[in-house]
ZAKOLRO-139579 format. One record per residue (C-alpha): residue number from 1; residue in one letter; x, y, z. Coordinates in Angstrom, 3 decimals. Example, Ala and Ser with C-alpha at 12.3 -4.5 7.8 and 13.67 -1.06 7.14 Angstrom:
// residues 2
{dovo 1, "A", {12.300, -4.500, 7.800}}
{dovo 2, "S", {13.670, -1.060, 7.140}}
***
This chain:
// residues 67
{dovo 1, "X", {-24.913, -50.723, 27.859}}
{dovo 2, "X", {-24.908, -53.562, 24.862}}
{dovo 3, "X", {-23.778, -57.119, 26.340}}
{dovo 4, "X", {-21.779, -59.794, 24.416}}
{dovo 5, "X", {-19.347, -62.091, 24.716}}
{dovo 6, "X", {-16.258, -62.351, 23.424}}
{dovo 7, "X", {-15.892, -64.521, 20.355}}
{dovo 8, "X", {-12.430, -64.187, 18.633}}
{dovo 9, "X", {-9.139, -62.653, 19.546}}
{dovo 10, "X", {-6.312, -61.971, 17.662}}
{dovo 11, "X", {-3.490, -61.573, 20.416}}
{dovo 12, "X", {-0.530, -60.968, 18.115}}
{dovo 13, "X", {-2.535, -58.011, 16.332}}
{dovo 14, "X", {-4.171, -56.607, 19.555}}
{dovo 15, "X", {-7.554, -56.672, 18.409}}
{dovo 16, "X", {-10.653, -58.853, 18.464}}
{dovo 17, "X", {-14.318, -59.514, 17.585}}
{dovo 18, "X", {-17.444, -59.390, 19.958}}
{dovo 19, "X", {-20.702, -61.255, 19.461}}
{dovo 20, "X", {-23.180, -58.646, 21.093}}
{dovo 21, "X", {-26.598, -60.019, 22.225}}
{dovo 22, "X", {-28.389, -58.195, 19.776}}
{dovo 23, "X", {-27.114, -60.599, 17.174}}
{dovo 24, "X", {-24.511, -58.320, 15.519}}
{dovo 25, "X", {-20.560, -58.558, 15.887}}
{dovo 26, "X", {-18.424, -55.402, 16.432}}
{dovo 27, "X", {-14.885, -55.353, 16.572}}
{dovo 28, "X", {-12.749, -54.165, 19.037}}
{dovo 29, "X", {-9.199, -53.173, 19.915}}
{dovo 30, "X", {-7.049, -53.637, 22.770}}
{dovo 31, "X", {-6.974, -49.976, 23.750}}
{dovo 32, "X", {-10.904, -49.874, 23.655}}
{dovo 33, "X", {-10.705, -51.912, 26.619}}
{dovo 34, "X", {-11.466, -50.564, 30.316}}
{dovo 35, "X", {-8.183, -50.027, 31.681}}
{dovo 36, "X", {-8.851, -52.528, 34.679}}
{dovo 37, "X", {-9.077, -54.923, 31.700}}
{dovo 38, "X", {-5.881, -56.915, 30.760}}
{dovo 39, "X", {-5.501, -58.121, 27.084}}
{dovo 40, "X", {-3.783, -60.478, 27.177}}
{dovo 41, "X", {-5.984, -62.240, 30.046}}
{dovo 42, "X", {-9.212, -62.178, 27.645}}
{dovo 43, "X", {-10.422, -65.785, 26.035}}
{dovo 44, "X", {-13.323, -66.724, 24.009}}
{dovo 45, "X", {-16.617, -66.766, 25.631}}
{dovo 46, "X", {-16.084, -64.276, 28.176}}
{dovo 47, "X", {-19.106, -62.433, 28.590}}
{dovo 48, "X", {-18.000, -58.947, 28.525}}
{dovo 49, "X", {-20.221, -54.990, 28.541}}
{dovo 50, "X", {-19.099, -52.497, 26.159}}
{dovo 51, "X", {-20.474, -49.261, 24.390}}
{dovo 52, "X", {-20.809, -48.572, 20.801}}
{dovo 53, "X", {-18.861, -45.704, 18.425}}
{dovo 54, "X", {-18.531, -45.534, 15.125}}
{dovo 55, "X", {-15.506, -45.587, 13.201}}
{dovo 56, "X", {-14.455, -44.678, 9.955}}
{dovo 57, "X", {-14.776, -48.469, 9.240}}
{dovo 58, "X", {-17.813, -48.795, 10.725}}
{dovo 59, "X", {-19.289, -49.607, 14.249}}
{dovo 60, "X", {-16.620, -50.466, 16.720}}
{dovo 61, "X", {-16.914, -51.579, 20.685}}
{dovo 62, "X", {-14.838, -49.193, 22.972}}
{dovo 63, "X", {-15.315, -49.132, 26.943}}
{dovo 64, "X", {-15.197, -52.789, 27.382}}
{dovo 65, "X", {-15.827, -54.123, 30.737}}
{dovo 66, "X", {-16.340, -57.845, 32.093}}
{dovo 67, "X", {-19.701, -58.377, 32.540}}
***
C-alpha cells in the first residue's frame, strides 16, 4: 500500500491532493477516505496510506488511512 502525506486540502470543496512517496501527487476526495477517517480533522503533513484507482481523470487515491 503507497504512503504519502497529505499536502493540500480544499475543505470547502471536499477534496484534496496527496504527495505519495514515490514522488507523484494523486488527488483525492473526501469519500475516498476510510470511513474511520474524519475530513474535516485532516491537515497538511499528515502522513497518511492509501491505494491507487484510476479515474476517468486520471489516477486518483481511494482507501485512505492514517499511516
Amino acid at each position: 500500500m503507497p504512503t504519502g502525506t497529505i499536502k493540500k486540502l480544499v475543505s470547502d470543496r471536499g477534496f484534496g491532493f496527496i504527495a505519495a512517496e514515490d514522488g507523484k501527487e494523486y488527488f483525492f476526495h473526501r469519500t475516498g477516505l476510510d470511513p474511520a477517517v474524519n475530513f474535516d480533522s485532516l491537515a497538511g503533513g499528515e502522513h497518511v496510506s492509501f491505494e491507487i484507482e484510476s479515474s476517468q481523470k486520471g489516477p486518483r487515491a481511494n482507501r485512505i488511512k492514517l499511516a
